[in-house]
N, C-alpha and C positions, 0 to 999 in steps of 0.2 A: 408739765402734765401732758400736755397736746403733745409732747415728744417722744416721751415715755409708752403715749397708746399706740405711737405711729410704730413705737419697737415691736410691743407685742402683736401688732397685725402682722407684721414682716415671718414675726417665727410660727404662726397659729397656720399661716399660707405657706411655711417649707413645711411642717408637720403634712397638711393635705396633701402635698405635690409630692412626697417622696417617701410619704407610707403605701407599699406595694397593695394592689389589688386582691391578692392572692391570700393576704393576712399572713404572711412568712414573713416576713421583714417587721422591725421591730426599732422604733425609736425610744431613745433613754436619756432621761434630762437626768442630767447631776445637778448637785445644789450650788454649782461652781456655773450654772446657765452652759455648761457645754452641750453639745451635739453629736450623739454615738449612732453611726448607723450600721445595725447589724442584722446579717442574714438573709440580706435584699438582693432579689434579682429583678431585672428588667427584661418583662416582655412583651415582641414585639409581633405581633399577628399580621404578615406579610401576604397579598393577594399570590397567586399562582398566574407565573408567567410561562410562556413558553420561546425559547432561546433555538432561532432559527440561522441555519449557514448563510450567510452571503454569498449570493450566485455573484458570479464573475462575466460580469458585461464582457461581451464577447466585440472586438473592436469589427466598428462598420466594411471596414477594407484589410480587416484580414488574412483574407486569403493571396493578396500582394506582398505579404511581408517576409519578408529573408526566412523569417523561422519558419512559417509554413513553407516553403518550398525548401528549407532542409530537409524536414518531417519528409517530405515525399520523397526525394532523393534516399533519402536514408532507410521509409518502409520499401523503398525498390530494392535496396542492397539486401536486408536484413531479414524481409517476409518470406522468400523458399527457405532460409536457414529454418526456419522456425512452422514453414509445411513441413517440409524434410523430416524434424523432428517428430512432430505429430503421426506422421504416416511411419516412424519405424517404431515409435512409440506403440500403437495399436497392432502392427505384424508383431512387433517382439514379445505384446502380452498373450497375442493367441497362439502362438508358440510354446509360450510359458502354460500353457492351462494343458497339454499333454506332455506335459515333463512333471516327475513326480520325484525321480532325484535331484537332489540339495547340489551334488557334483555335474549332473548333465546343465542343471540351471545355471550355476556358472560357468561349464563352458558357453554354453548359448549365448549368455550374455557378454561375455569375453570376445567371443568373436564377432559377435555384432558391433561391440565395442569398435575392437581393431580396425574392423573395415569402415565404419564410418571415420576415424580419426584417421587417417589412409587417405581418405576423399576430402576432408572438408576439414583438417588442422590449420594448414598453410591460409586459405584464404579466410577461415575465422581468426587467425593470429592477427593478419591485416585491418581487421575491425576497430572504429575508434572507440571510445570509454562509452561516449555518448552513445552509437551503435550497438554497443555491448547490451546497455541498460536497457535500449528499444528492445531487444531479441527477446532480453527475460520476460518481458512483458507481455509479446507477443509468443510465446513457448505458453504462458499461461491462458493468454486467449484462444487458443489454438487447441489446445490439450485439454483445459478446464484441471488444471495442475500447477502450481510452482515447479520451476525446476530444481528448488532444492527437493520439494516433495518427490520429485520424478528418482530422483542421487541418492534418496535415502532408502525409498523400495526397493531400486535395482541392485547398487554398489553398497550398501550399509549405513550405518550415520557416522563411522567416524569421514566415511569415504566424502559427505553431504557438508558435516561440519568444516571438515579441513579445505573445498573447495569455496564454503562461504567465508571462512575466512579470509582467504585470499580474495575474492570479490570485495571485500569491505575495505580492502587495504585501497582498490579502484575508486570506492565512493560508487561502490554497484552492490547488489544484492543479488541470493537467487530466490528469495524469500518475494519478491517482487509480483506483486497482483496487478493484474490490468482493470480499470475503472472508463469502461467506455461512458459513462454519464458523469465521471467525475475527471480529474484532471488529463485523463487519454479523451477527452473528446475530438479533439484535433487528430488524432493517430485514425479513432474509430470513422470520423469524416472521410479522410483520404483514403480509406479503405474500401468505405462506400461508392465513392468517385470512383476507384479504380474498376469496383465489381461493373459499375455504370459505364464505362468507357469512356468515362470523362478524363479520366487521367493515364497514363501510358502505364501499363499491369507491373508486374517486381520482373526484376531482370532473369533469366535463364541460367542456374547454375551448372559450368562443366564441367562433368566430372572424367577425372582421368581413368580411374579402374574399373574394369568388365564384375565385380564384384561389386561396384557401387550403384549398379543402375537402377539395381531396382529399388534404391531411392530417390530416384527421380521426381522430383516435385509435379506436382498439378494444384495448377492456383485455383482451391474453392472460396475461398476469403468468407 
């Protein structure tokens, strides 16, 4: 008898526990003592959290470490590429706002083309992978543009596609944003230093052609 009650307290306590709040859910005894549970769901009312980035402890010393004095070595080589850009960037668009043919606008641009690949092919051939990826970054802080954005204005998007192509093949991009509060913090730092004269400015590019001069870099950083 005493064993018999202890059965039925067991099943009176699953009925409680696993008949849903909601009155959806529905328990059914067969005359066989089975256990049907149908239609039940379970829910669960969770507080509201909010899911914050992990900043990145920035190591005590540095500015001693190999990588940062590549970083600097590297915005020396890479930063007039990417004035350079900038400053023909804005000549070539205020150019473009009194051209109102489709054909004067691609010569204009054509030959703008030419004369900077003319000056500046050869020693950006020379550029490493790593170097490469700095320049689009800095093309974007510089210009407030991607350089694929820049490729697909001027030369078309099969012109933008078919060069990011080829960049992906690098493990580069020209789709490339610069994040001076996010992982370019280190680029944006020795940029700063350099405007400060704390660090030795980007190197002087020379250009060989009387047609290229007047892209002559001036370091506003």
């Amino acid at each position: 008898m005493h064993k018999q009650i202890q059965i039925y307290f067991i099943l009176l306590a699953t009925v409680v526990f696993l008949t849903p709040a909601n009155g959806l859910g529905q328990v059914v005894v067969t005359k066989t003592d089975s256990w049907v549970l149908q239609d039940s769901c379970l829910h669960v009312n969770l507080k509201e959290i909010k899911i914050k980035g992990r900043k990145r402890k920035r190591r005590k010393h540095y500015r001693s470490t190999r990588r940062y004095w590549r970083t600097v070595r590297n915005i020396q080589i890479v930063y007039p590429y990417a004035e350079m850009a900038n400053q023909t960037i804005r000549q070539l668009n205020e150019e473009l706002k009194t051209v109102t043919s489709k054909r004067e606008r691609r010569k204009l641009i054509r030959r703008d083309y030419k004369g900077l690949m003319k000056a500046y092919k050869k020693p950006l051939m020379k550029l490493r992978i790593s170097q490469g990826k700095l320049l689009m970054k800095l093309i974007d802080r510089e210009t407030g543009s991607t350089s694929y954005k820049h490729l697909k204005e001027l030369k078309g998007s099969t012109t933008a596609i078919f060069w990011q192509t080829i960049a992906s093949m690098f493990g580069s991009s020209l789709k490339s944003e610069y994040e001076p509060e996010g992982k370019d913090w280190m680029v944006e730092e020795i940029l700063e230093r350099m405007k400060k004269g704390e660090l030795r400015p980007p190197l002087k590019i020379k250009i060989d052609s009387i047609e290229s001069k007047k892209h002559q870099t001036k370091f506003n950083f």
